[in-house]
VMD Tcl script that draws the C-alpha trace (Angstrom):
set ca {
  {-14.52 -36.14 -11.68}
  {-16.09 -32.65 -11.80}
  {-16.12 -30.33 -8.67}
  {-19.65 -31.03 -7.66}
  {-19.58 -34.55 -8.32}
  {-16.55 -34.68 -6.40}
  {-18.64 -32.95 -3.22}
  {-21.30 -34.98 -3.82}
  {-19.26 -38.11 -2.96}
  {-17.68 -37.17 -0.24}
  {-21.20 -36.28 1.27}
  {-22.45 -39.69 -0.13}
  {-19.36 -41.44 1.94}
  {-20.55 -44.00 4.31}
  {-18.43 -46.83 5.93}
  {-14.68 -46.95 5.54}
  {-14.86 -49.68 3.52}
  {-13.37 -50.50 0.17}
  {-15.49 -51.74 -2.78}
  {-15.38 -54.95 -5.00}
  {-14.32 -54.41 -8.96}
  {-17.40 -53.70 -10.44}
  {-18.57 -55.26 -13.77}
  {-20.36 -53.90 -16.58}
  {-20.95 -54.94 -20.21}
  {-21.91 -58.10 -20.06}
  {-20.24 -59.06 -17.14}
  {-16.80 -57.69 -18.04}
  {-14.59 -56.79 -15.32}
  {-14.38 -52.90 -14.95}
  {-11.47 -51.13 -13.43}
  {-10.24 -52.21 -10.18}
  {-11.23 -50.15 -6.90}
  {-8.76 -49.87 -4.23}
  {-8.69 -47.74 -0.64}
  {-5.84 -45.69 0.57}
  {-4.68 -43.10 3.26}
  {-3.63 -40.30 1.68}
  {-0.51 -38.76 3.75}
  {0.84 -35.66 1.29}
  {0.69 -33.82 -1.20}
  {3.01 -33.53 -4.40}
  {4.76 -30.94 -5.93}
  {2.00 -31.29 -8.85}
  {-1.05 -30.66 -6.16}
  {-1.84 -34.39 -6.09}
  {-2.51 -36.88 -3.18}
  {0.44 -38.75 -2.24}
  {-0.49 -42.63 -1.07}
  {1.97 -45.52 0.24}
  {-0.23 -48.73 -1.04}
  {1.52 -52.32 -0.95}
  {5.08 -50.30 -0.32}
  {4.63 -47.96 -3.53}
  {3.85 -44.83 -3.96}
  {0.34 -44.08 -5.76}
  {-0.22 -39.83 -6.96}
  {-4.17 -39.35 -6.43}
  {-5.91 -36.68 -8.75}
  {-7.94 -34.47 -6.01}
  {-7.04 -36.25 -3.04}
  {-5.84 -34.34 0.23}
  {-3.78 -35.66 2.99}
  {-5.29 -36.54 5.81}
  {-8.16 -38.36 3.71}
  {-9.18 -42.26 3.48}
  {-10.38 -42.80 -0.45}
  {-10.79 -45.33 -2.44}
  {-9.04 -44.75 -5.90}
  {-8.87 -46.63 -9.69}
  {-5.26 -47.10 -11.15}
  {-4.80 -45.37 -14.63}
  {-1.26 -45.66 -14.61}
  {1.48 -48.00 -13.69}
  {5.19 -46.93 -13.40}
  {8.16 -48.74 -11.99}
  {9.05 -45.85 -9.27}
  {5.14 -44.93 -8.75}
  {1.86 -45.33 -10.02}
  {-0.70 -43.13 -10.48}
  {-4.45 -42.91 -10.09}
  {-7.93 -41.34 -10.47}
  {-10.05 -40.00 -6.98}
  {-13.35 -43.00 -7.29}
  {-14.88 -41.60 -3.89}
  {-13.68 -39.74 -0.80}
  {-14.34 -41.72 2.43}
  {-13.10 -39.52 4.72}
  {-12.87 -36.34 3.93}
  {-10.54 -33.50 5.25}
  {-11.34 -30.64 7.13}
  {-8.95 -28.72 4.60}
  {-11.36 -29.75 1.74}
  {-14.16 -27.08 0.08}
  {-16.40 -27.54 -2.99}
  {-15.07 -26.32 -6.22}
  {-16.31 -23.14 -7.51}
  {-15.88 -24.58 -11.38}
  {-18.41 -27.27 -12.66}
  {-15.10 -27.94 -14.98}
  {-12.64 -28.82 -11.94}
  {-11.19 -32.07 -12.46}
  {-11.50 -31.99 -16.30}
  {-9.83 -29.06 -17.00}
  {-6.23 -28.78 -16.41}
  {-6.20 -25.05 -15.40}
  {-6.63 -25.38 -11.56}
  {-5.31 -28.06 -9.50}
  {-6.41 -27.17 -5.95}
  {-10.05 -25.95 -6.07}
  {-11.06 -28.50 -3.79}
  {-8.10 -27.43 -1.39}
  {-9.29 -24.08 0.81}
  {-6.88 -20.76 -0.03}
  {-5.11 -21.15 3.60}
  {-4.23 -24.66 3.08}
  {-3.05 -23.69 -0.14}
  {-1.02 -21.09 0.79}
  {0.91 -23.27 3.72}
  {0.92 -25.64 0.21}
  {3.18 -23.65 -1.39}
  {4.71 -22.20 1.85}
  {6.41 -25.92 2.14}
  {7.30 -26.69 -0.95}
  {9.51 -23.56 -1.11}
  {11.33 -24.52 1.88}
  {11.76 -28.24 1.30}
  {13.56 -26.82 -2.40}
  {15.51 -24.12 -0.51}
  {16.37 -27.01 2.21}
  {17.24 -30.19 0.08}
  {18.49 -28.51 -3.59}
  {20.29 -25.25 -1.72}
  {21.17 -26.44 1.56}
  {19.99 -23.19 2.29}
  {17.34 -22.03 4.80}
  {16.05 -18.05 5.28}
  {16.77 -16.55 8.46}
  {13.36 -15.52 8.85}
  {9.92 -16.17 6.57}
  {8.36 -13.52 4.37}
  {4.18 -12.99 5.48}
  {3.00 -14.63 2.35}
  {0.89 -12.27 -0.27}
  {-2.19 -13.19 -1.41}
  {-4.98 -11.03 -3.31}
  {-8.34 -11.73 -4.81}
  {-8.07 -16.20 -5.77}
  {-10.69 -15.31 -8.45}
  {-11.66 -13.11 -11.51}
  {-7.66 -12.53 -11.05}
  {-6.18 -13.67 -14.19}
  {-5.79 -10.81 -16.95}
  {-3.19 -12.90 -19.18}
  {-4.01 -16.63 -20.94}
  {-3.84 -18.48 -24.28}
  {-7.13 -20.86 -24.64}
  {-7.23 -23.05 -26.75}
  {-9.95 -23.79 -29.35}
  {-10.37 -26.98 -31.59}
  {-13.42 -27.91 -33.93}
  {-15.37 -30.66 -32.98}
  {-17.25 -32.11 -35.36}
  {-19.21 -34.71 -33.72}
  {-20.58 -31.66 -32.00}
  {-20.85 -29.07 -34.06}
  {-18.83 -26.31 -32.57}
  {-15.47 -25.34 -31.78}
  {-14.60 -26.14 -28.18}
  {-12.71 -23.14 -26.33}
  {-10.73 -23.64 -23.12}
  {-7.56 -24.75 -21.60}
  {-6.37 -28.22 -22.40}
  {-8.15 -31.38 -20.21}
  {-5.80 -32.43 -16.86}
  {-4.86 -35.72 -17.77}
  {-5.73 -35.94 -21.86}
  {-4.82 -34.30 -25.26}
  {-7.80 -32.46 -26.02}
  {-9.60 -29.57 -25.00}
  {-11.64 -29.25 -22.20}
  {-15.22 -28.02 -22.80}
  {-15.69 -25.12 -20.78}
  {-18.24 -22.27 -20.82}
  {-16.94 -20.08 -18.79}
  {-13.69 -19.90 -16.31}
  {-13.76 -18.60 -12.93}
  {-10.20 -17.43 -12.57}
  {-9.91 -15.27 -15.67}
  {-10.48 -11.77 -15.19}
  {-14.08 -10.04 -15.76}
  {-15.35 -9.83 -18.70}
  {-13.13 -12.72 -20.14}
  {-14.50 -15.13 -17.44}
  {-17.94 -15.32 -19.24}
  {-16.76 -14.80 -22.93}
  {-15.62 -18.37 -23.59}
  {-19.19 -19.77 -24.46}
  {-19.86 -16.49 -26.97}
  {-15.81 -17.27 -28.16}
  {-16.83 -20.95 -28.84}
  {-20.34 -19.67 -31.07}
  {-18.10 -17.18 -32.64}
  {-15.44 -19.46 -33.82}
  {-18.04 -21.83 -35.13}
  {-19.30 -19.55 -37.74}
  {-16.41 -18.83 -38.94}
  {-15.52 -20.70 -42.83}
  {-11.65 -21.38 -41.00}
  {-13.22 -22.36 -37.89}
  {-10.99 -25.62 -38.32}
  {-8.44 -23.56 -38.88}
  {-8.36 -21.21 -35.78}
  {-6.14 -23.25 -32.90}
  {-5.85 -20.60 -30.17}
  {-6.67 -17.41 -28.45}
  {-4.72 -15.52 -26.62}
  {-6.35 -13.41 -23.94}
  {-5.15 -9.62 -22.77}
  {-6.84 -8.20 -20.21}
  {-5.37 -4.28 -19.59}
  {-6.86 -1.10 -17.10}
  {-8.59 0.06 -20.07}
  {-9.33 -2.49 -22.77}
  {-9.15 -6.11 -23.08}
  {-7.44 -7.90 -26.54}
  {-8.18 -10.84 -27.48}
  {-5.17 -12.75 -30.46}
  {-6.87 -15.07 -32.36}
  {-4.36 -17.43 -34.17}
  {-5.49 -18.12 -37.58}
  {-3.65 -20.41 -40.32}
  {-5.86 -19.50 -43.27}
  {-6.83 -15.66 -43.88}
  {-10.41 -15.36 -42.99}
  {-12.87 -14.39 -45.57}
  {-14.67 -10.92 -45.74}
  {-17.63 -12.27 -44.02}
  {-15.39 -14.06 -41.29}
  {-14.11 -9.93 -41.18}
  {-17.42 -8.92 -40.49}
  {-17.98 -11.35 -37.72}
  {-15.67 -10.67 -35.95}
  {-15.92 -7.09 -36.45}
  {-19.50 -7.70 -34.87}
  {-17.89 -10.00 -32.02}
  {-15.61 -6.79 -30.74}
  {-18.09 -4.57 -30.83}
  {-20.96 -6.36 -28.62}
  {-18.51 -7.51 -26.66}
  {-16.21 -4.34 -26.00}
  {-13.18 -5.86 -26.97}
  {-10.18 -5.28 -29.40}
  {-9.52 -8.39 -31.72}
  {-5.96 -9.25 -33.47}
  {-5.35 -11.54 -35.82}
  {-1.86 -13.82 -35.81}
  {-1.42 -15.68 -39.07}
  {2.34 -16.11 -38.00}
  {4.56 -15.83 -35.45}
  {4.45 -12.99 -32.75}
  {5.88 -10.54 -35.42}
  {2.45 -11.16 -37.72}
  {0.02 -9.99 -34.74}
  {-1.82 -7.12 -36.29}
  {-5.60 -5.53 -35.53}
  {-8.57 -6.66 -37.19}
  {-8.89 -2.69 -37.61}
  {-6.92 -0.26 -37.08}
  {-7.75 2.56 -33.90}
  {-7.51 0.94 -30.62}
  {-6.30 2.76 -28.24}
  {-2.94 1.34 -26.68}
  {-3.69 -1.52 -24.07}
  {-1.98 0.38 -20.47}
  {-1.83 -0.82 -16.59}
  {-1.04 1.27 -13.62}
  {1.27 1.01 -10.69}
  {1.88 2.54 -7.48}
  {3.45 6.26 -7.85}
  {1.24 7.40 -10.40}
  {2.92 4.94 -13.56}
  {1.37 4.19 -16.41}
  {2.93 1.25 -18.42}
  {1.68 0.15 -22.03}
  {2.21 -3.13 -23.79}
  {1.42 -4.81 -26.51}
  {-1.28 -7.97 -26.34}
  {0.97 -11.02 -26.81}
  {3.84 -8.71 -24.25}
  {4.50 -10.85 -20.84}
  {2.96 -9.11 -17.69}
  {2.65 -10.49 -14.52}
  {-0.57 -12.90 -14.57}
  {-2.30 -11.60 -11.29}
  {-2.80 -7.46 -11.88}
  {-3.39 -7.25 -7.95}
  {-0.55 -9.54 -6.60}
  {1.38 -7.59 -8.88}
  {1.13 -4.44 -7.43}
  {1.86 -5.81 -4.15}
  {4.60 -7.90 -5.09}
  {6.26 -4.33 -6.27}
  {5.22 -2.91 -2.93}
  {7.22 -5.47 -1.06}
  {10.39 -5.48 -3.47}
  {10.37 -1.55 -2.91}
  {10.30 -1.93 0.83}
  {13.07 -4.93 0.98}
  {15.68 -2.90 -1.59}
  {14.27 0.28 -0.20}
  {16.35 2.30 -2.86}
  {17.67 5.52 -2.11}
  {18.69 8.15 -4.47}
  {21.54 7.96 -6.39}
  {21.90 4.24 -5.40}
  {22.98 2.03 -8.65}
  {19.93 -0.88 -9.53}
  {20.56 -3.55 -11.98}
  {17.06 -4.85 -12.75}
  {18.00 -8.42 -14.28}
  {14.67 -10.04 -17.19}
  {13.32 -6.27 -16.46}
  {10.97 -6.35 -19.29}
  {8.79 -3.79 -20.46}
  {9.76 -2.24 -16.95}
  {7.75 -3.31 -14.53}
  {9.98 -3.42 -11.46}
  {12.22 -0.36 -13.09}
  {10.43 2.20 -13.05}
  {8.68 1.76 -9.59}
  {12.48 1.97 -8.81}
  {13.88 4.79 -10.46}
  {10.97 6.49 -9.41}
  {12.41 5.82 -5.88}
  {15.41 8.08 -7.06}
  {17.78 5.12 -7.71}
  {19.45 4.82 -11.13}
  {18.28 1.76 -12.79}
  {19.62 -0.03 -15.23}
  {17.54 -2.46 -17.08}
  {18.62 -5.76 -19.03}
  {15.84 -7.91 -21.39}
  {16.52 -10.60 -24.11}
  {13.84 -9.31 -26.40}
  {14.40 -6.01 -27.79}
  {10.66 -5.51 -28.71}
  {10.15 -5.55 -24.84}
  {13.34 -3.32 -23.96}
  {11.72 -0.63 -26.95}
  {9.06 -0.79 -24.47}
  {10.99 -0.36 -21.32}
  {12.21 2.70 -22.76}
  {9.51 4.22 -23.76}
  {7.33 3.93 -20.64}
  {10.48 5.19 -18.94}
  {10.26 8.30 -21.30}
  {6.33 8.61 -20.77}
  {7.09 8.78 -16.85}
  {9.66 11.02 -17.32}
  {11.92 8.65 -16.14}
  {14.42 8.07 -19.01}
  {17.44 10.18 -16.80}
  {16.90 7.62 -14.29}
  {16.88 4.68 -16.21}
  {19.05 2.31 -19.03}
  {17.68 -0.41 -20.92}
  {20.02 -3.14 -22.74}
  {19.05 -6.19 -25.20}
  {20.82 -9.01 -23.76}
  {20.47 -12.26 -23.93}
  {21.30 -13.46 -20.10}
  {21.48 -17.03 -20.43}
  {24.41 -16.60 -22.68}
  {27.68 -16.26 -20.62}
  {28.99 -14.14 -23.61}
  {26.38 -11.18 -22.73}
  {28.46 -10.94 -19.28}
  {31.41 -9.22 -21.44}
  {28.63 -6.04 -22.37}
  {29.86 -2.97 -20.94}
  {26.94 -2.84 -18.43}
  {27.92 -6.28 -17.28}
  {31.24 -4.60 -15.75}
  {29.70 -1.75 -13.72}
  {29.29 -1.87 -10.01}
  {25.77 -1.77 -8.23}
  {24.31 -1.44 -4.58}
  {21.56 -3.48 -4.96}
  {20.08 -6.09 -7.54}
  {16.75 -7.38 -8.85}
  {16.08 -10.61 -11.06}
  {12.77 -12.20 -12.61}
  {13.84 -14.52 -14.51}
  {12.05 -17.34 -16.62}
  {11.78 -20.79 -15.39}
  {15.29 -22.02 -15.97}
  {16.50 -19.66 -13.10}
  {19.42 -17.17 -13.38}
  {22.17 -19.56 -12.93}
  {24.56 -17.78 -15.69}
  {24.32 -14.14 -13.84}
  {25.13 -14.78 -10.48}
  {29.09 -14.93 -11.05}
  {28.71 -11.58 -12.57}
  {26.50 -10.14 -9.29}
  {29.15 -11.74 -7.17}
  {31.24 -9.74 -8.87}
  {29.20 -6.77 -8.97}
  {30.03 -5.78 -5.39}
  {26.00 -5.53 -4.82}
  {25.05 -5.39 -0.98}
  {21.65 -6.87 -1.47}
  {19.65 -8.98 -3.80}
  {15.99 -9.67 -4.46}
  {15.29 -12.64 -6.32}
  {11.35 -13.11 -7.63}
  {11.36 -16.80 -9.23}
  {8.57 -18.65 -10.44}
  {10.21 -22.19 -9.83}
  {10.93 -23.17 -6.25}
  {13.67 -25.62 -7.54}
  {15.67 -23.17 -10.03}
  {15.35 -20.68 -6.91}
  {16.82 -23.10 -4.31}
  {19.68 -24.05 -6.74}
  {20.42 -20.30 -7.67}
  {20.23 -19.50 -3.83}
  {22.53 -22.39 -2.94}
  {25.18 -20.68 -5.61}
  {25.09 -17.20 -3.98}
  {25.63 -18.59 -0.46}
  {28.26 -21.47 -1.07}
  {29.83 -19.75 -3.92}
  {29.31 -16.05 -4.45}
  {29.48 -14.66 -0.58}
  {26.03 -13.79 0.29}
  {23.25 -14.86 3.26}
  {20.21 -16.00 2.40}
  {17.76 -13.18 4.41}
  {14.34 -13.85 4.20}
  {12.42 -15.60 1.89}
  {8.26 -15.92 1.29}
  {5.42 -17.09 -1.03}
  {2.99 -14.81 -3.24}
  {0.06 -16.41 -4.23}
  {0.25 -15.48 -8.24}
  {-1.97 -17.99 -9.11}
  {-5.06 -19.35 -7.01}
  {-5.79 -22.40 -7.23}
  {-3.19 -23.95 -9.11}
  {0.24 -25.42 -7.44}
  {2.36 -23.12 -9.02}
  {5.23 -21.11 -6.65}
  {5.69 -17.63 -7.00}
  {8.10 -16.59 -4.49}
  {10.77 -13.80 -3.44}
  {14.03 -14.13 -2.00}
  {16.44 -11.56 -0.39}
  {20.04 -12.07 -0.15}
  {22.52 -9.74 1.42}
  {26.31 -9.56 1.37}
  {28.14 -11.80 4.01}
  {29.01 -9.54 6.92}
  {26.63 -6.75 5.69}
}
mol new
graphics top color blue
foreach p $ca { graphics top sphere $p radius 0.5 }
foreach p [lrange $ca 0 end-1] q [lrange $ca 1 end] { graphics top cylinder $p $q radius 0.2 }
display resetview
């Protein structure tokens, strides 16, 4: 159900009542309409029901709400099920800003106001910490939130001819089906990508491989924006000049990726490099398909608070764990610390180095190619120093195959930034039970509006310090 439909029935909501299966066609039954109290919410951002002793997961419904709901889905453990109406409606609940909520699977918590989302996310990091850790902080981060839209400057849309209508369809893939939703614009990309997806869709459609164009991959920077288009046949001279058209209308710099990451090359040659700035007067460039942080704005804060919990002094010894192209480095070593920086990807550690060099940070600063879920890369030579304080980012997965060698390390404090609530609760239960360390505070950042994933941070200091 679409965000303003979805308003519109809760206003429509009369009588707590449930309604009779409808029929349709000829008298054919149509899909059976049941009422529930919704009393949670799941880890996914869907309403959590207890109907005839089972639990039911309810697209778009909020605790504290009486609905009446349509199975879709029936599973021994649970079953799951589509919002029909909202009878009563929660105070927590707004109206969508996208006409595409509840189609498209890029947001899960429009209808859910940016508080209630926040105290959302807020619980599910402690109930990980608490029942996968047995860990609890000793006392809560103040959760960080920016801008909840126009903030995301990294994406990969996806685009599929359809030809029952005509065009290629451009957007992120549907909620709850394989295809792609039909958007025309997106209000949580960044400005000016927000309103390019209907111009992206008319684009791809006159293009001769326009059924052979599967994705675009979005790169929003300080001073340009890139957008990869993913092509599996080369496009023809005229499909050139199209696009050539396109970036120039638009103000944008096109690449073309026949291949894999290593075949991303400009549809002409002269853009200037894509750059974003930090706090401390750093300038950092990447390359468009390079991970950066999602959110530009919770970015910079998230630095801000990592600076103030390490609070690095000069000549301290920082091992920045995932560093990448140095985005938590050099906002370090420009602290006076001496940072050394470990990445699995070499193109990204090139990178490291060289906006370390371009900040005139390279005395301050190491960079090593490592792959860190490999317990072999523990034997490298940087692997054996000793270091005050630590930083990881890492991936989903967590960091599980590091921590013996930070226990080891003889680091005094820790910052862990995760991106999974459940690999952070298991790596924090490791460094308290196992590796000597007290779990010290512990908070939310709000990375991504509007969906229900957890971006959180973590500090951890020695036992005793």
């Amino acid at each position: 159900m679409r965000g303003k439909q979805l308003m519109q029935s809760v206003r429509r909501c009369g009588e707590h009542v449930s309604i009779a299966p409808m029929r349709k066609d000829g008298g054919r039954p149509a899909r059976r309409i049941a009422t529930a109290e919704v009393i949670d919410l799941s880890h996914d951002g869907r309403g959590v029901a207890r109907v005839d002793g089972k639990t039911v997961f309810i697209d778009d419904a909020l605790p504290g709400e009486r609905v009446e709901w349509a199975l879709v889905k029936r599973g021994r453990n649970f079953n799951e099920g589509r919002l029909e109406r909202v009878l009563l409606a929660s105070a927590d609940r707004v109206e969508p800003r996208c006409a595409h909520f509840g189609v498209c699977g890029g947001c899960a918590l429009q209808h859910l106001s940016p508080q209630k989302q926040i105290e959302f996310k807020q619980q599910q990091l402690s109930e990980a910490l608490t029942r996968i850790g047995r860990v609890a902080p000793e006392r809560a981060l103040p959760p960080l939130q920016a801008g909840v839209w126009g903030y995301r400057r990294r994406a990969r849309l996806a685009a599929r001819w359809v030809a029952k209508k005509n065009r290629t369809v451009v957007g992120f893939r549907e909620r709850s089906a394989p295809y792609v939703a039909d958007l025309s614009r997106c209000e949580i990309l960044e400005p000016p990508v927000d309103a390019l997806i209907g111009p992206l869709s008319v684009l791809a459609s006159s293009l001769s491989i326009r059924n052979r164009l599967p994705q675009i991959e979005v790169a929003r920077a300080d001073n340009a924006t890139a957008l990869v288009v993913r092509v599996l046949d080369e496009p023809t001279a005229h499909d050139r000049v199209l696009l050539e058209q396109f970036a120039a209308e638009h103000g944008v710099q096109i690449f073309l990726q026949p291949g894999g990451y290593e075949t991303v090359a400009p549809l002409v040659e002269g853009y200037e490099p894509l750059e974003y700035r930090l706090p401390g007067e750093l300038l950092l460039r990447f390359e468009p398909t390079d991970f950066v942080q999602v959110n530009g704005a919770l970015n910079v804060m998230m630095i801000e608070r990592a600076l103030e919990l390490l609070a690095p002094g000069p000549g301290e010894r920082v091992l920045d764990l995932f560093c990448g192209l140095g985005n938590f480095s050099l906002p370090l070593a420009r602290s006076g610390a001496h940072v050394v920086g470990v990445e699995g990807e070499a193109s990204l550690v090139a990178r490291a180095r060289a906006n370390a060099e371009r900040n005139g940070l390279a005395a301050r600063t190491e960079f090593f190619a490592s792959n860190l879920a490999d317990p072999t890369a523990l034997d490298s030579p940087w692997a054996k120093r000793s270091y005050d304080k630590v930083l990881l980012d890492p991936p989903r997965a967590g960091a599980r195959e590091v921590l013996p060698m930070i226990g080891r390390s003889a680091a005094r404090t820790i910052l862990y930034v995760s991106c999974h609530p459940g690999s952070l609760a298991r790596d924090a239960g490791l460094l308290v039970h196992e590796h000597g360390y007290r779990l010290l505070a512990a908070g939310v950042m709000d990375m991504f509006p509007h969906t229900a994933h957890v971006e959180s941070a973590a500090l951890f200091v020695r036992t005793g310090g």
